[in-house]
PDB file of N, CA, C and O in Angstrom:
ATOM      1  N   UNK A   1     117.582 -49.543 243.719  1.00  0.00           N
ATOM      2  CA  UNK A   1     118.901 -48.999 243.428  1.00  0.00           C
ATOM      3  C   UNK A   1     119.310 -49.419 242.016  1.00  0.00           C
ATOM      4  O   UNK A   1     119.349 -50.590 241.638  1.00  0.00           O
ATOM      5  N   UNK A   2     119.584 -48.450 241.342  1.00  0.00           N
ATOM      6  CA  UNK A   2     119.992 -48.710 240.039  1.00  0.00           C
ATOM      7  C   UNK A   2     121.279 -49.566 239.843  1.00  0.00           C
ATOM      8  O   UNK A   2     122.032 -49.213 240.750  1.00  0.00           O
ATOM      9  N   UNK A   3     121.900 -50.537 239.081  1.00  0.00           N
ATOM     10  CA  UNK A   3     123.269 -50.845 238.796  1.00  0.00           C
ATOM     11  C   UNK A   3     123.592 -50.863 237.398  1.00  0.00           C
ATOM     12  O   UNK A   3     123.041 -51.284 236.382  1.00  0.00           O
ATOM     13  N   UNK A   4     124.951 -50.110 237.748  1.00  0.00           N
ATOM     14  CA  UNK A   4     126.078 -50.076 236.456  1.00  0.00           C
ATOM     15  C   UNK A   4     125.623 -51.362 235.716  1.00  0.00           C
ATOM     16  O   UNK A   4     125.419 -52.348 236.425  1.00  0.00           O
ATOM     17  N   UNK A   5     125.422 -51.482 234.255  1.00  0.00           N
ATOM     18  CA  UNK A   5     125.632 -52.362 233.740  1.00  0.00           C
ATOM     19  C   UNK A   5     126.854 -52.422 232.483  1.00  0.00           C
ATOM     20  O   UNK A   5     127.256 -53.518 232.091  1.00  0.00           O
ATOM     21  N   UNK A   6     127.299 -51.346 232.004  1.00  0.00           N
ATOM     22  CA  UNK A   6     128.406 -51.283 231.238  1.00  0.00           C
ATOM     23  C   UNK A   6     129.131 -49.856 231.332  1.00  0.00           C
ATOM     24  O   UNK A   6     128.455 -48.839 231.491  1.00  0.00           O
ATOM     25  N   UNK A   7     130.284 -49.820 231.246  1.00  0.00           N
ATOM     26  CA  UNK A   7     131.047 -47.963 231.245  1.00  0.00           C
ATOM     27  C   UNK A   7     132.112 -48.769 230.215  1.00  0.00           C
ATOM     28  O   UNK A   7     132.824 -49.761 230.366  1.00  0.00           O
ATOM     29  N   UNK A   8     131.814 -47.660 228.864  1.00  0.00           N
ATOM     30  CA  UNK A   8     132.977 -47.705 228.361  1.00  0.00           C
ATOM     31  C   UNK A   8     133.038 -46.302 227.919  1.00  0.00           C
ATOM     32  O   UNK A   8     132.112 -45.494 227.991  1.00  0.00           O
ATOM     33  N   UNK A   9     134.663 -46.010 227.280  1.00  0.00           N
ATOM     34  CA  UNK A   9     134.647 -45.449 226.066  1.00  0.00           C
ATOM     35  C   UNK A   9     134.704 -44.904 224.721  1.00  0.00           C
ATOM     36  O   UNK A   9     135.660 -45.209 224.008  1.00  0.00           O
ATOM     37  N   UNK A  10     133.783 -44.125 224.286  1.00  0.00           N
ATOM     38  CA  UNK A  10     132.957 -44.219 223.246  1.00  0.00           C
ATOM     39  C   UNK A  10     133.640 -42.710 222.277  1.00  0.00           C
ATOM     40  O   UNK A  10     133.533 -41.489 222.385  1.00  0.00           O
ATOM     41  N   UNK A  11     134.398 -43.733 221.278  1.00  0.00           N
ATOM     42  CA  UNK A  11     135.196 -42.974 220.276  1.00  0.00           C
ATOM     43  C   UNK A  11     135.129 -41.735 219.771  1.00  0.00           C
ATOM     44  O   UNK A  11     135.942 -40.817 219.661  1.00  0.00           O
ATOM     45  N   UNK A  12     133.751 -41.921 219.423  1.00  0.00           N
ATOM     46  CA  UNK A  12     133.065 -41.149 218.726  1.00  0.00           C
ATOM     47  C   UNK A  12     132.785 -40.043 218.965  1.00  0.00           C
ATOM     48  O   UNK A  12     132.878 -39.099 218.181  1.00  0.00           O
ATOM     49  N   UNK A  13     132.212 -39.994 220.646  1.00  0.00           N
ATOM     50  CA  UNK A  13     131.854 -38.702 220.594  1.00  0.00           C
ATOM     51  C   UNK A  13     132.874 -38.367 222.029  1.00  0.00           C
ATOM     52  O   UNK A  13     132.945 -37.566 222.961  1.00  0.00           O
ATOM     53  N   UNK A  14     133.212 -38.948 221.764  1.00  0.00           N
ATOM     54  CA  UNK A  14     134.593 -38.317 223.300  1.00  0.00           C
ATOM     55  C   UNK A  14     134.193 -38.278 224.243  1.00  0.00           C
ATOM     56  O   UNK A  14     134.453 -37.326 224.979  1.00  0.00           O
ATOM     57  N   UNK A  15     133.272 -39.436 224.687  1.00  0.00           N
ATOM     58  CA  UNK A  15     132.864 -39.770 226.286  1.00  0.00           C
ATOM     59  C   UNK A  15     132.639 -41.307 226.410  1.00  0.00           C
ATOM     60  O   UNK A  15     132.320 -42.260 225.698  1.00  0.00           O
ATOM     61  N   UNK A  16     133.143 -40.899 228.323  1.00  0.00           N
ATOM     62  CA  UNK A  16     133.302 -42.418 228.871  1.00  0.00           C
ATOM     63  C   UNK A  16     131.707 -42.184 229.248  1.00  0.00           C
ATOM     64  O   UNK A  16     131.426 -41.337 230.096  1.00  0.00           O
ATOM     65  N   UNK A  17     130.484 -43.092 228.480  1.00  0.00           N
ATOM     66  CA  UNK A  17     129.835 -43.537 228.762  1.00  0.00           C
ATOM     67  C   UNK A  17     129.784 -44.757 229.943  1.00  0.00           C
ATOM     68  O   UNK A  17     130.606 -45.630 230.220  1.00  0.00           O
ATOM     69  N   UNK A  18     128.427 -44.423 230.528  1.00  0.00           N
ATOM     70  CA  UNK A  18     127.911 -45.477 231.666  1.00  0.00           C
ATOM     71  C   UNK A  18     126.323 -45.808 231.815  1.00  0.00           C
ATOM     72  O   UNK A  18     125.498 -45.006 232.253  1.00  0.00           O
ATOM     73  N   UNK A  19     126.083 -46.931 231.440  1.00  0.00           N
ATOM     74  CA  UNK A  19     124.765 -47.510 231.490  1.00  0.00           C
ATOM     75  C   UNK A  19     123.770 -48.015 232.556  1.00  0.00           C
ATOM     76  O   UNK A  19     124.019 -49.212 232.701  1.00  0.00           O
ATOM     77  N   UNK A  20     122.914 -47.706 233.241  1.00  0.00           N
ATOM     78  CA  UNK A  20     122.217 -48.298 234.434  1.00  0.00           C
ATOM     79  C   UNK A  20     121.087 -49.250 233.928  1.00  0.00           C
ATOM     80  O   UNK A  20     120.312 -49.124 232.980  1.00  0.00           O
ATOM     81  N   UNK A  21     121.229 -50.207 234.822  1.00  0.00           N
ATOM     82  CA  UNK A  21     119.899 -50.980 234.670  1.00  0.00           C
ATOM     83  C   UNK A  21     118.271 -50.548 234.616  1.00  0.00           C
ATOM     84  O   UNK A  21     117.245 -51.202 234.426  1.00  0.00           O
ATOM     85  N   UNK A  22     118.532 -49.172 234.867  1.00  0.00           N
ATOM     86  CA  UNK A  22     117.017 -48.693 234.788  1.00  0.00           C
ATOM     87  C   UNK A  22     116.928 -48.249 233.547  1.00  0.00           C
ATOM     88  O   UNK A  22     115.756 -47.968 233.295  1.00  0.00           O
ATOM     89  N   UNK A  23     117.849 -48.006 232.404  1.00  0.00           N
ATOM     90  CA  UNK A  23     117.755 -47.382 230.991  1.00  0.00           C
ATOM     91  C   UNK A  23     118.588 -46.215 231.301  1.00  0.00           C
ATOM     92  O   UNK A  23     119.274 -45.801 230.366  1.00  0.00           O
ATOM     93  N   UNK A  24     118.678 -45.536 232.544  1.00  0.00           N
ATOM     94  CA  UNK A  24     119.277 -44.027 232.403  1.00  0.00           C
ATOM     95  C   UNK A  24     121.510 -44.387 232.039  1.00  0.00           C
ATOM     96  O   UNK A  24     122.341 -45.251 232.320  1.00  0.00           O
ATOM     97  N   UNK A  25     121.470 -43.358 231.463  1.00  0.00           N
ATOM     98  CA  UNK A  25     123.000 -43.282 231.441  1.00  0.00           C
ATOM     99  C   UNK A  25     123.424 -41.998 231.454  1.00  0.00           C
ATOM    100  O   UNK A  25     122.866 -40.901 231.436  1.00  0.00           O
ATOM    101  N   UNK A  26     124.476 -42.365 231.487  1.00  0.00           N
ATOM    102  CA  UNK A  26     125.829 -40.920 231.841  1.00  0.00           C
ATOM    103  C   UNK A  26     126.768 -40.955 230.887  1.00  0.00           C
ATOM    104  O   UNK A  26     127.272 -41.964 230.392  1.00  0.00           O
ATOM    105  N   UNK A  27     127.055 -39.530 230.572  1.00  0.00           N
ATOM    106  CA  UNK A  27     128.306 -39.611 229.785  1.00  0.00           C
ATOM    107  C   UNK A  27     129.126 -38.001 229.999  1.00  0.00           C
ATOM    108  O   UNK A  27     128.787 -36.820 230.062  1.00  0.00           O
ATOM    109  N   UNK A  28     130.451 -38.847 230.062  1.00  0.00           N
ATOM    110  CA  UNK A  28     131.195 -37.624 230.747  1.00  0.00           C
ATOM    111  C   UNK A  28     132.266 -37.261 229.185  1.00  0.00           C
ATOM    112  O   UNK A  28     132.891 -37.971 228.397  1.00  0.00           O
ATOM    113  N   UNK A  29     132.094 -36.216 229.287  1.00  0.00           N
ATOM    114  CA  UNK A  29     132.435 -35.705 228.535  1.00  0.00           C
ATOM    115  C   UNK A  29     134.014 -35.229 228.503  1.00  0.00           C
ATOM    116  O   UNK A  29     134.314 -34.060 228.747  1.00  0.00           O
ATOM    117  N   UNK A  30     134.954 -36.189 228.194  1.00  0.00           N
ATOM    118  CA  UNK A  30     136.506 -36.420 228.611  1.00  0.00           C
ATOM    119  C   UNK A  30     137.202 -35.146 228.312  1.00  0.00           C
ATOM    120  O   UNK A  30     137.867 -34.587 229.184  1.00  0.00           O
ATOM    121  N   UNK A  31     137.027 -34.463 226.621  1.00  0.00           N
ATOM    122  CA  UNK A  31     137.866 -32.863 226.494  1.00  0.00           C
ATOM    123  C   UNK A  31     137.061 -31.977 227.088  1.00  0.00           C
ATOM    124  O   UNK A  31     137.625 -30.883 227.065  1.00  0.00           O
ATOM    125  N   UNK A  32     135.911 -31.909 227.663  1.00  0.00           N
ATOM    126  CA  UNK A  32     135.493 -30.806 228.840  1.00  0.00           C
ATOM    127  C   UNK A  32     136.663 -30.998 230.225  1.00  0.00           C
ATOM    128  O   UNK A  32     136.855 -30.217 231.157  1.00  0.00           O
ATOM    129  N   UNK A  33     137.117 -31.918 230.029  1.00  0.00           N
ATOM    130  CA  UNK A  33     137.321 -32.389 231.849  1.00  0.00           C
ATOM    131  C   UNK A  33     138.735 -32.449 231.552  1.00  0.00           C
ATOM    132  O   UNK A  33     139.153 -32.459 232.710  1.00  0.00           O
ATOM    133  N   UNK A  34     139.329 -32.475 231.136  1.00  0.00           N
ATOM    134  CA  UNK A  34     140.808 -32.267 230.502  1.00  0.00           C
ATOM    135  C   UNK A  34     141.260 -30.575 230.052  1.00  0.00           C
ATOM    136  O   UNK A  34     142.411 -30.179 229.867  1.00  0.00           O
ATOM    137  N   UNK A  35     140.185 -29.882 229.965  1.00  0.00           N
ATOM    138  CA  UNK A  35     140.319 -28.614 229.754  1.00  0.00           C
ATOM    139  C   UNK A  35     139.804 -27.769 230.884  1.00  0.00           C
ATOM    140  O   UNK A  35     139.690 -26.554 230.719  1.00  0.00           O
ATOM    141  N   UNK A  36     139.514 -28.293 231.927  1.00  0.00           N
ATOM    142  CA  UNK A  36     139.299 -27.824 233.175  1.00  0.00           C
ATOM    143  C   UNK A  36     139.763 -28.810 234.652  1.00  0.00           C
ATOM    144  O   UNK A  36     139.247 -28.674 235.761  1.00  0.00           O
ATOM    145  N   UNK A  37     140.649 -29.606 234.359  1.00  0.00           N
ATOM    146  CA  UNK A  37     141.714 -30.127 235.062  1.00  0.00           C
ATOM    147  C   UNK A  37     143.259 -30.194 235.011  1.00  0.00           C
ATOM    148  O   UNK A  37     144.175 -30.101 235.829  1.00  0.00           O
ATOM    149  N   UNK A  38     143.174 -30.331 234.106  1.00  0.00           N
ATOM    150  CA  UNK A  38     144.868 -30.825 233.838  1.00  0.00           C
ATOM    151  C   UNK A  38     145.246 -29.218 233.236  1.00  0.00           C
ATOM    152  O   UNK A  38     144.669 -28.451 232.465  1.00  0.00           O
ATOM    153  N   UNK A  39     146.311 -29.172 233.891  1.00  0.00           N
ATOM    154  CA  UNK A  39     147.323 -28.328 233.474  1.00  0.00           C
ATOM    155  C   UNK A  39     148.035 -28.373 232.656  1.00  0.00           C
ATOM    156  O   UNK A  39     148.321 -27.286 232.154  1.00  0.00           O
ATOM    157  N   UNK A  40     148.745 -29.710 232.041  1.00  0.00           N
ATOM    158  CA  UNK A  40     150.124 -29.902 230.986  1.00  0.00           C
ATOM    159  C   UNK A  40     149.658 -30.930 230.622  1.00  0.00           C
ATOM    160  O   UNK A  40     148.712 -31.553 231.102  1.00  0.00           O
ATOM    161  N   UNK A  41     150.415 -31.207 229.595  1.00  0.00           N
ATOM    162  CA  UNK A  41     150.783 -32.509 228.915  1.00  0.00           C
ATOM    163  C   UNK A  41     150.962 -33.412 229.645  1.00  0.00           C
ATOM    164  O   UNK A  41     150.431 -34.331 229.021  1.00  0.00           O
ATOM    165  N   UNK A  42     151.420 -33.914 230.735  1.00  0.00           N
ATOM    166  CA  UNK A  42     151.580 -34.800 231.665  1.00  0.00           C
ATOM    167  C   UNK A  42     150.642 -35.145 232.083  1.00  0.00           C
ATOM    168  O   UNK A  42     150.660 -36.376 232.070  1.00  0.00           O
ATOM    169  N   UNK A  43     149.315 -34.599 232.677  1.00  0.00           N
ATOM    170  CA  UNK A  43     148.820 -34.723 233.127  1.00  0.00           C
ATOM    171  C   UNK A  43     147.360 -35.329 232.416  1.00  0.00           C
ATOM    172  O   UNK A  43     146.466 -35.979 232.957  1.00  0.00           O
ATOM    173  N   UNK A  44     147.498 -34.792 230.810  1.00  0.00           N
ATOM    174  CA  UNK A  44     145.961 -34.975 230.040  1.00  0.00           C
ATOM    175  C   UNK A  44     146.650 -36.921 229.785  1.00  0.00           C
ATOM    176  O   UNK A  44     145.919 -37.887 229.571  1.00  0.00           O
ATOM    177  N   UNK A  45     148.112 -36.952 229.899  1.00  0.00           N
ATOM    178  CA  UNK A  45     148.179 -38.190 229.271  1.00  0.00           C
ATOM    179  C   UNK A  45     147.539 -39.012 230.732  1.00  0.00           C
ATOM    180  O   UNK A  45     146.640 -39.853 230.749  1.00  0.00           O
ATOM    181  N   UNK A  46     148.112 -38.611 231.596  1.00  0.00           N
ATOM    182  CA  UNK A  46     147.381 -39.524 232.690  1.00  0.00           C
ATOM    183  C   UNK A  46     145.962 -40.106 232.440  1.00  0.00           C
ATOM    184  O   UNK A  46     145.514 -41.227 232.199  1.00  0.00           O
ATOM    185  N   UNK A  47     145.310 -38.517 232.648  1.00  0.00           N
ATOM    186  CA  UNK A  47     143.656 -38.549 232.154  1.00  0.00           C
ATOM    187  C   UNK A  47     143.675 -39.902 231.010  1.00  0.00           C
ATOM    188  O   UNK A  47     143.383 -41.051 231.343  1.00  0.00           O
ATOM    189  N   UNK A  48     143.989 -39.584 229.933  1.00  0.00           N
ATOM    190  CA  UNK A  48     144.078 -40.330 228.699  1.00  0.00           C
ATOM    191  C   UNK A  48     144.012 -41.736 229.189  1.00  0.00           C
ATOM    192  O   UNK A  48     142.950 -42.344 229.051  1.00  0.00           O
ATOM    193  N   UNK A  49     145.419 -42.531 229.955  1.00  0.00           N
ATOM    194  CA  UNK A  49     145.251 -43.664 230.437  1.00  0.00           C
ATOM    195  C   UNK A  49     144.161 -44.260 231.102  1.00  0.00           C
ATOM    196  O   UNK A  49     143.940 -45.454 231.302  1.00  0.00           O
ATOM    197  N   UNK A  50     143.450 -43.169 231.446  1.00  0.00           N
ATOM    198  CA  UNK A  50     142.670 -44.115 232.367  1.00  0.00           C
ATOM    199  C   UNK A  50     141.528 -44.163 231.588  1.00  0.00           C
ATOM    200  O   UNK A  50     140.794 -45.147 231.685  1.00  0.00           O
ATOM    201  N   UNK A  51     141.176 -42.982 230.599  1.00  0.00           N
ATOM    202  CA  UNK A  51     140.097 -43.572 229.907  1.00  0.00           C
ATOM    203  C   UNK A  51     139.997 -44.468 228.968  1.00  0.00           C
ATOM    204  O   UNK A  51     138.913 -44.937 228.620  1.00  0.00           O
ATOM    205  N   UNK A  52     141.518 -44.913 228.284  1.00  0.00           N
ATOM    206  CA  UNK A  52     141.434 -46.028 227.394  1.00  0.00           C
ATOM    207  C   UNK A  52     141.419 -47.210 228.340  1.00  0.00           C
ATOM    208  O   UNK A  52     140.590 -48.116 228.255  1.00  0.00           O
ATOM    209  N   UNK A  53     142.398 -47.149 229.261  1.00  0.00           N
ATOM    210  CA  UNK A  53     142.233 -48.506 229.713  1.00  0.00           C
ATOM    211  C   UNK A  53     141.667 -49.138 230.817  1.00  0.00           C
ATOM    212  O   UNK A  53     141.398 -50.318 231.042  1.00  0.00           O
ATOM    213  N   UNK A  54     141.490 -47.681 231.728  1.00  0.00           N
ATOM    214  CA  UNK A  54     140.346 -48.056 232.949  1.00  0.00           C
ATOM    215  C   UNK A  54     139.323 -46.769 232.764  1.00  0.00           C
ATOM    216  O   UNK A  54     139.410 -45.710 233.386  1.00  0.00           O
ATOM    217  N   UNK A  55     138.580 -47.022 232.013  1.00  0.00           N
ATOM    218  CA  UNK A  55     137.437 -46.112 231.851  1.00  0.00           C
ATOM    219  C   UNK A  55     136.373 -45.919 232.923  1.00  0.00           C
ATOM    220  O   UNK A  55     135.633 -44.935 232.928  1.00  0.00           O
ATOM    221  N   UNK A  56     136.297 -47.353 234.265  1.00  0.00           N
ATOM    222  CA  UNK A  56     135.141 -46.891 234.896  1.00  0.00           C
ATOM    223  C   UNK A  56     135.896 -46.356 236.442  1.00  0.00           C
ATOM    224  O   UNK A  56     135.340 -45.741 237.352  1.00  0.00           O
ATOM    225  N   UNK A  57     137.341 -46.826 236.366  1.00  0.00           N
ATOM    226  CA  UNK A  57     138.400 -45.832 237.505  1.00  0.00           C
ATOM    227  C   UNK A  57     138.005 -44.330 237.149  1.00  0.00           C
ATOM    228  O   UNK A  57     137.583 -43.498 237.952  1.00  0.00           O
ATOM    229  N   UNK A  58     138.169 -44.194 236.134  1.00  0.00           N
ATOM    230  CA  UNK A  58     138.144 -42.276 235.106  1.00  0.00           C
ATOM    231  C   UNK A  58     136.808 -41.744 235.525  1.00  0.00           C
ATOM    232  O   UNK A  58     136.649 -40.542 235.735  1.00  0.00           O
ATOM    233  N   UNK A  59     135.966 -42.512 235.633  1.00  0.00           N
ATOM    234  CA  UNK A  59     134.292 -42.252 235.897  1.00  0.00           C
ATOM    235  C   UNK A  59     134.380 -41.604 237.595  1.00  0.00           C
ATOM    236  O   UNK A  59     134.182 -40.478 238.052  1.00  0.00           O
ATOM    237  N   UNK A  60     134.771 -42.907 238.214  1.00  0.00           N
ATOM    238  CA  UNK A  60     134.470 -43.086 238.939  1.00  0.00           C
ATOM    239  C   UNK A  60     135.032 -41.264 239.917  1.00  0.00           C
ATOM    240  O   UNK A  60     134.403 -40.578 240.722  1.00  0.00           O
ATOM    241  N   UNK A  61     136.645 -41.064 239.219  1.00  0.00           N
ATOM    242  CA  UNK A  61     137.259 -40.439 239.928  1.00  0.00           C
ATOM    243  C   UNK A  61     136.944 -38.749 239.511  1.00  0.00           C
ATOM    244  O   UNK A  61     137.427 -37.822 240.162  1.00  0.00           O
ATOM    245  N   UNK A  62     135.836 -38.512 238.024  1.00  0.00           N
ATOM    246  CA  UNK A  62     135.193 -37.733 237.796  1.00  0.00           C
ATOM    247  C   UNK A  62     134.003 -37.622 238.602  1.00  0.00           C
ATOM    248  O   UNK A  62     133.584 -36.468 238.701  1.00  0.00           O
ATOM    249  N   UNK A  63     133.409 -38.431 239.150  1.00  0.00           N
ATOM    250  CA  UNK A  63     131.785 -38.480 239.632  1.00  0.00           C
ATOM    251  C   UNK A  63     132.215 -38.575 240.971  1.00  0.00           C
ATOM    252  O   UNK A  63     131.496 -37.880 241.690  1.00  0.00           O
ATOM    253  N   UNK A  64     132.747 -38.926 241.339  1.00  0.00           N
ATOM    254  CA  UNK A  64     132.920 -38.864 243.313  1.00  0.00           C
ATOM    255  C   UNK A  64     134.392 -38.501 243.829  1.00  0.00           C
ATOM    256  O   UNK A  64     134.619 -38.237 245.010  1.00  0.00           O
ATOM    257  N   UNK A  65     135.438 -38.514 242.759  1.00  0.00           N
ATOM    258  CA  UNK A  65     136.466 -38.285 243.435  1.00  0.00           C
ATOM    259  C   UNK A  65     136.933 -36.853 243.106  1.00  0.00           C
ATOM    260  O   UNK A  65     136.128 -36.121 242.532  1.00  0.00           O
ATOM    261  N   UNK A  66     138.161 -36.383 243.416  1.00  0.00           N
ATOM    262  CA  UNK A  66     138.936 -35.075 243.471  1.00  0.00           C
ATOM    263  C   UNK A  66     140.231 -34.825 242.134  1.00  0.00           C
ATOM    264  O   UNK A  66     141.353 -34.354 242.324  1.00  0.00           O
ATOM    265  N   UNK A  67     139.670 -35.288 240.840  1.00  0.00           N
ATOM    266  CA  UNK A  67     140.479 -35.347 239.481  1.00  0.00           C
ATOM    267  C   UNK A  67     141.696 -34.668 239.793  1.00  0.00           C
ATOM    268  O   UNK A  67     142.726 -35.304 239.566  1.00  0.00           O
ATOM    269  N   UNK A  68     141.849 -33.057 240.449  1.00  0.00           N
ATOM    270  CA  UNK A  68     143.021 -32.132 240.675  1.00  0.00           C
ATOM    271  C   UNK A  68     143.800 -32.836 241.665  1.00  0.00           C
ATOM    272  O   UNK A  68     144.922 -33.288 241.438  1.00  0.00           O
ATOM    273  N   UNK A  69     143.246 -32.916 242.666  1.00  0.00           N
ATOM    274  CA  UNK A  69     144.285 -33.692 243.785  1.00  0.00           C
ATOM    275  C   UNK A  69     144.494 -34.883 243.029  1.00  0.00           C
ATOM    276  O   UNK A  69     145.630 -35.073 243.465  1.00  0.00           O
ATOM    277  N   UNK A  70     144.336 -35.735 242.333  1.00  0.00           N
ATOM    278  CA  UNK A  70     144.797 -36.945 242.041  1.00  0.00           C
ATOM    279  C   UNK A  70     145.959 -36.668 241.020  1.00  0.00           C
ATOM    280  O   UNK A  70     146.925 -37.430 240.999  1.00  0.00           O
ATOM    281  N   UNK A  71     145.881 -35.582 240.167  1.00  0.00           N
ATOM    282  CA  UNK A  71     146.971 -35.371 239.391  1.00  0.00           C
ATOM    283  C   UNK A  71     147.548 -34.699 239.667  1.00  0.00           C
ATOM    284  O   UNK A  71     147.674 -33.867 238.770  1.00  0.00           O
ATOM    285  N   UNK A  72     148.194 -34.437 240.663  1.00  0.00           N
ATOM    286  CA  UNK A  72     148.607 -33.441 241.621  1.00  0.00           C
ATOM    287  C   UNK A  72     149.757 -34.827 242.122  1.00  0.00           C
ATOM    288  O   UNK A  72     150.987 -34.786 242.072  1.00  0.00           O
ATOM    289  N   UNK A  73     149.116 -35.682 242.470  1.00  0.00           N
ATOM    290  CA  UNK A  73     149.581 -36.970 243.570  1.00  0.00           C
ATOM    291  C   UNK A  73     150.261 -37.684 242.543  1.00  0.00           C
ATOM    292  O   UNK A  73     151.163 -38.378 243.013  1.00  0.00           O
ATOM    293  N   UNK A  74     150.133 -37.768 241.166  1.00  0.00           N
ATOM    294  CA  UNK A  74     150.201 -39.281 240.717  1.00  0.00           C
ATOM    295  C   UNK A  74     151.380 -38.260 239.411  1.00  0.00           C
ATOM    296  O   UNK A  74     152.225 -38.942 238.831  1.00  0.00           O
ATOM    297  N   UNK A  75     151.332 -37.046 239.147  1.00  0.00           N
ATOM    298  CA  UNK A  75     152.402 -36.593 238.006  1.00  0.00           C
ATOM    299  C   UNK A  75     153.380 -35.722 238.887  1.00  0.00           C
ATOM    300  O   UNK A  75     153.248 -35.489 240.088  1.00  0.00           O
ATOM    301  N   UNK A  76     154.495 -35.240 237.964  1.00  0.00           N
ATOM    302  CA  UNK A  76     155.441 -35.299 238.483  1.00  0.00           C
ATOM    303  C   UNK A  76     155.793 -34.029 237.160  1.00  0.00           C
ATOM    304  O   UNK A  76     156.584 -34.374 236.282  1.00  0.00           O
ATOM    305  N   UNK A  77     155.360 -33.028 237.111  1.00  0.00           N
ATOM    306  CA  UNK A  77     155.957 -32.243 236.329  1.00  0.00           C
ATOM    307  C   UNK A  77     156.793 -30.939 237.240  1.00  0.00           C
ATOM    308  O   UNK A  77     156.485 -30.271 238.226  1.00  0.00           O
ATOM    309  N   UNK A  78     157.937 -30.992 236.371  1.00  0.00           N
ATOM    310  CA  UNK A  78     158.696 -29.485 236.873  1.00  0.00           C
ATOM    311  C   UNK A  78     158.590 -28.924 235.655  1.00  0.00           C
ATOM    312  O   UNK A  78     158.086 -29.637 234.787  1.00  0.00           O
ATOM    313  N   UNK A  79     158.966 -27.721 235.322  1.00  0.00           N
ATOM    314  CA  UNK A  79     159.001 -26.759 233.951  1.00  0.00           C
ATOM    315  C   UNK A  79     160.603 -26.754 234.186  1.00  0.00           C
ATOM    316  O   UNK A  79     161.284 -26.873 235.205  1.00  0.00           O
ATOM    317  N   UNK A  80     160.927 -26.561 232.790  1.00  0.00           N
ATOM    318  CA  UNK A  80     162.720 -26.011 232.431  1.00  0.00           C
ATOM    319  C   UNK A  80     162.332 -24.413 232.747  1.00  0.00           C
ATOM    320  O   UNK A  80     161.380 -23.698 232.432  1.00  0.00           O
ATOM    321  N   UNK A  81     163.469 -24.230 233.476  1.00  0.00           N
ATOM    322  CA  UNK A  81     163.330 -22.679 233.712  1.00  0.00           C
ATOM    323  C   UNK A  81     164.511 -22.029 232.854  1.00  0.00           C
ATOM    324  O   UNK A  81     164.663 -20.807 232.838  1.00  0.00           O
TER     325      UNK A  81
END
C-alpha cells in the first residue's frame, strides 16, 4: 500500500500536489475544479481556503468526497433580486 508522504500547494502551477512513497504523485488541478464546481464568488473563496490552508482536506474532498454537496452545506449565498 502506497503512503501519502507530502500534499501541498504548489504556486506555480495551480495544483494541490500529493506525493506517495512509491514515487507516483497526483496533482489536482485547483482552476479546473473551481470552474466546474463552484458557482459564485462565495464559494471559489471557500475552495481557496482550503487549498491554502488545508490543502490535503481540498484533496481529500476532490478525490473521494462530493465538492458540490459540500458547498452547498458550508456557503450561504442568496442573490439581490
Amino acid at each position: 500500500m502506497k503512503k501519502l508522504i507530502s500534499c501541498e500547494f504548489n504556486m506555480d502551477t495551480g495544483c494541490v500536489e500529493l506525493q506517495y512513497t512509491d514515487g507516483s504523485m497526483i496533482a489536482i488541478d485547483c482552476t479546473a475544479v473551481e470552474r466546474e464546481v463552484a458557482d459564485n464568488l462565495h464559494q471559489r473563496s471557500e475552495l481557496d481556503h482550503l487549498i491554502y490552508n488545508d490543502p490535503f482536506s481540498y484533496a481529500e474532498l476532490v478525490l473521494n468526497g462530493d465538492p458540490e454537496q459540500y458547498l452547498k452545506a458550508v456557503t450561504r449565498y442568496e442573490p439581490l433580486d
